[in-house]
C-alpha positions as CSV (number, residue, x, y, z in Angstrom):
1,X,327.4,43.0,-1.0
2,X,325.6,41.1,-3.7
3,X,321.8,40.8,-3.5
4,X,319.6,37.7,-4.1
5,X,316.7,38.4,-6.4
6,X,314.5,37.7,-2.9
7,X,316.1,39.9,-0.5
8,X,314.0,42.5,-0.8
9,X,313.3,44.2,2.3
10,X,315.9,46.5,3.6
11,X,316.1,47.0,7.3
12,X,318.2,49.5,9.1
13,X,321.1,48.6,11.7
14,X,322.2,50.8,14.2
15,X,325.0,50.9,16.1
16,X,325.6,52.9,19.6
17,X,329.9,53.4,19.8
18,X,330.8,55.0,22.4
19,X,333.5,58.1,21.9
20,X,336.2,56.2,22.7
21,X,335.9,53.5,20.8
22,X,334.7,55.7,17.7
23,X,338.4,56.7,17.3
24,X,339.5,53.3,18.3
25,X,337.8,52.2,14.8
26,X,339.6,55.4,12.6
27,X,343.1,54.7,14.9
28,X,342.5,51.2,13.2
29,X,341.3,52.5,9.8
30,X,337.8,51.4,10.3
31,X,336.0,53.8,9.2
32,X,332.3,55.0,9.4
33,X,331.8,58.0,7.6
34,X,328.0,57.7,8.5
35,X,328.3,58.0,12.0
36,X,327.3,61.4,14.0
37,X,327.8,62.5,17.0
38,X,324.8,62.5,19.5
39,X,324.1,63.6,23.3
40,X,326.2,61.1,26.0
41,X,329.5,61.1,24.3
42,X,328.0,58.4,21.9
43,X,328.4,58.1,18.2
44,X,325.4,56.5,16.1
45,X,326.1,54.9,13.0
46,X,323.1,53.3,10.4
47,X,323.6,51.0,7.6
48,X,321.1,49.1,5.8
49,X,320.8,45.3,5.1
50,X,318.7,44.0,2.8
51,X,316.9,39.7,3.5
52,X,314.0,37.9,2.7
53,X,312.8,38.2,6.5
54,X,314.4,39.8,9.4
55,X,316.4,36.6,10.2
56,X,318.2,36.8,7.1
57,X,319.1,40.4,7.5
58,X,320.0,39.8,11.3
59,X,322.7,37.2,10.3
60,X,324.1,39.6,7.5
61,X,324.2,42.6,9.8
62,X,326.1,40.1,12.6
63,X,328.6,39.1,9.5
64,X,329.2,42.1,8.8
65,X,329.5,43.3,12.2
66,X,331.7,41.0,13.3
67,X,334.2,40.9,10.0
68,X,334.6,44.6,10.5
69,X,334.3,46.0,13.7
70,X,333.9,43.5,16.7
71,X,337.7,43.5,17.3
72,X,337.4,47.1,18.0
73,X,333.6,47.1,19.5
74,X,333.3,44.0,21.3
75,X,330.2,41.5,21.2
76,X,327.2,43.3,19.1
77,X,324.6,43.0,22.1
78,X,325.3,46.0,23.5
79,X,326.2,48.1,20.4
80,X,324.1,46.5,17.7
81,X,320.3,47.1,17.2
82,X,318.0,46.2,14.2
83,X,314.6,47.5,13.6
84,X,311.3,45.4,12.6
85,X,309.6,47.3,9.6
86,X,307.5,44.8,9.4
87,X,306.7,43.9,12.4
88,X,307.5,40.2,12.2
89,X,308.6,40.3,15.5
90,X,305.5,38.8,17.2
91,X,304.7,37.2,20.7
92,X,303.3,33.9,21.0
93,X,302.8,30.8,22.9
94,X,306.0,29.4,20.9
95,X,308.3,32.8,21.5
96,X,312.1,32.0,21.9
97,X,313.8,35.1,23.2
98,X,316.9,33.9,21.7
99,X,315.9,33.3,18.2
100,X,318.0,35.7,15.6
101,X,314.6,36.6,14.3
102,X,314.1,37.9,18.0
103,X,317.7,39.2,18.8
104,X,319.0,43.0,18.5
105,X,315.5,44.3,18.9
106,X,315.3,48.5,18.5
107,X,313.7,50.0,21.5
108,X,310.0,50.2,19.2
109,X,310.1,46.7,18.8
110,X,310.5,46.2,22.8
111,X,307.7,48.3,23.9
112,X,305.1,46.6,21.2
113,X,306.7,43.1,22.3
114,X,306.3,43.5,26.0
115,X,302.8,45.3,25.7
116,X,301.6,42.2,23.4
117,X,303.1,39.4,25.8
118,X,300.9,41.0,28.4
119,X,303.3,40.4,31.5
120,X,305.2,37.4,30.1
121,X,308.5,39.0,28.9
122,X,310.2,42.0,30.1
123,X,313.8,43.7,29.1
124,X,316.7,41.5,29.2
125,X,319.8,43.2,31.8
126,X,320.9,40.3,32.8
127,X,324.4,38.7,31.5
128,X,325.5,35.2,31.0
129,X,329.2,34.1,32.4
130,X,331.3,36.1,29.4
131,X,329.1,39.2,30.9
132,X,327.2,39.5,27.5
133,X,323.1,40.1,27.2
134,X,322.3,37.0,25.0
135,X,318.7,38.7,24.1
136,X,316.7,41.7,23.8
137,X,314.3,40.7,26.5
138,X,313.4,37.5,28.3
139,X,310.9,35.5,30.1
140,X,309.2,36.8,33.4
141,X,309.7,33.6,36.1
142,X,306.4,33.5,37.8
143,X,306.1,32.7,41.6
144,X,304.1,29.2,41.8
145,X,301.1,29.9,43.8
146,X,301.3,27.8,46.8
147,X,298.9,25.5,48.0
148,X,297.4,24.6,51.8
149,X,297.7,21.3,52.4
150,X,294.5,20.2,54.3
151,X,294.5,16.4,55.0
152,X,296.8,13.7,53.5
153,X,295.1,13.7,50.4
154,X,293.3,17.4,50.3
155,X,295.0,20.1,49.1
156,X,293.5,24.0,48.3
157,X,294.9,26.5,45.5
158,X,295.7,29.5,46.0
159,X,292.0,30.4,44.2
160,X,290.1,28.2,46.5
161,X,289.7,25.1,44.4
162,X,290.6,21.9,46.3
163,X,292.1,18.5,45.0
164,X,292.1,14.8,45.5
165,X,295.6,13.8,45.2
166,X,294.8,9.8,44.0
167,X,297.2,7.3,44.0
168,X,297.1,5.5,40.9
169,X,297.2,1.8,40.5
170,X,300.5,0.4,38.4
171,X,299.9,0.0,35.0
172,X,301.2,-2.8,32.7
173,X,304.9,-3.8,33.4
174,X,305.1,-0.5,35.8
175,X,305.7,-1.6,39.0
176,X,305.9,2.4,40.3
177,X,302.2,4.3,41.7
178,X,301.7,7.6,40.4
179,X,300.1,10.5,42.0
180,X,297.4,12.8,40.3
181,X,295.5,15.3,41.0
182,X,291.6,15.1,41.2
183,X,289.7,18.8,41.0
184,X,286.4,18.9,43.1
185,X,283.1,20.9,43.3
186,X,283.3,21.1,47.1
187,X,284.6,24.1,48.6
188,X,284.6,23.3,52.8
189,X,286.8,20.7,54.2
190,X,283.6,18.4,55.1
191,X,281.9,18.6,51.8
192,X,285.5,17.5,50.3
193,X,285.5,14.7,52.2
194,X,282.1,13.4,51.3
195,X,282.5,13.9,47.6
196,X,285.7,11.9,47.6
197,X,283.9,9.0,49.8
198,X,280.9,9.5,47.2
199,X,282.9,9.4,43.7
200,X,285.2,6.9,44.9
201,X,287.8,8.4,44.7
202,X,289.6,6.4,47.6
203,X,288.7,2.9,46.8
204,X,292.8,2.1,46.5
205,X,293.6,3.9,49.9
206,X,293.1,4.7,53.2
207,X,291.3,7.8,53.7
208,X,292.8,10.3,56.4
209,X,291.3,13.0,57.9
210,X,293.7,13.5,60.7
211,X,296.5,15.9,59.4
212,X,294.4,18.9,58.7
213,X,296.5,22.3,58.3
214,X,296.4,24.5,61.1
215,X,298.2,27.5,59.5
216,X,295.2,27.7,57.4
217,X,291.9,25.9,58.2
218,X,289.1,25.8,55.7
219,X,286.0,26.8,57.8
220,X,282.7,23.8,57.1
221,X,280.4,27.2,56.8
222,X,281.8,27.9,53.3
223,X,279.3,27.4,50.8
224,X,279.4,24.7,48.2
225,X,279.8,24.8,44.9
């Protein structure tokens, strides 16, 4: 394989084959003279690829794999890991799981990922419909917090904080009302109510009081903000 003056970095590729399949690869003269024998019945073979960034090297090592040895080994996800010398790797607001920057992650690279993100990713298990782990790890789906409805127009967060929901006039050709959110200093049910009177907030509508929540009532003795 020919180098480009700017592939510089190497980065080490390993690959997890299974006993079987080890001797699959010789049966079909495939061979990988660098592979040893480790604990599990599993053979681990390194080679090194050399890119400008690990996305470069990523798609050589998936070339490579799959000109070689994915007839005999099947999809690289499961066999295939990369490491991240330089830890480019990182986690941020923008962080698609299944970039090839972010894909065939060494089990380093996991830990310092999902200790970065803080709770927002974890290890990917999960298959798609061929059965195949598209990424290294993935997204944590949060529970939405639910909120107590109060009145027509009241609602509470989970945290306390209660809302106006305001009914917006149309605007322009827009013939359709939209609904928003209004956040208020009040925190009791009759306070609420007074602030919305007091700001205005339901010059457009008809303010109810009558459908308070019953699961969950929000006691007048709570003290205002």
């Amino acid at each position: 394989m020919m180098m480009k003056f700017n592939d510089f970095q190497k980065y080490q590729a390993t690959l997890h084959i299974p006993y079987e399949k080890y001797f699959e690869l010789i049966y079909d003269t495939k061979y990988l003279l660098e592979a040893r024998l480790s604990s599990h019945r599993m053979f681990i073979a390194c080679k090194s690829f050399y890119g400008c960034n690990r996305r470069s090297a990523v798609a050589k090592a998936c070339e490579w794999y799959n000109k070689n040895v994915r007839q005999v080994l099947g999809p690289p996800q499961a066999t295939l890991t990369i490491d991240d010398p330089l830890a480019e790797v990182v986690y941020d607001v923008d962080f698609v799981c299944t970039d090839l920057r972010n894909k065939y992650l060494d089990n380093p690279t996991i830990e310092r990922l999902i200790k970065d993100a803080d709770g927002d990713l974890e290890w990917e298990k999960t298959s798609d419909s061929s059965g195949q782990v598209t990424a290294s790890v993935k997204r944590v789906k949060r529970r939405r917090k639910k909120e107590t409805q109060l009145t027509d127009r009241l609602v509470q967060s989970s945290g306390g904080t209660i809302y106006y929901k305001m009914l917006d006039l149309p605007d322009g050709k827009s013939t359709r009302m939209k609904m928003r959110k209004i956040k208020l200093a009040s925190k009791s049910l009759v306070k609420a109510k007074k602030e919305v009177i007091r700001r205005g907030l339901n010059r457009f509508e008809k303010f109810s009081s009558t459908k308070e929540s019953s699961a969950n009532p929000l006691s007048s003795s709570i003290k205002a903000a």
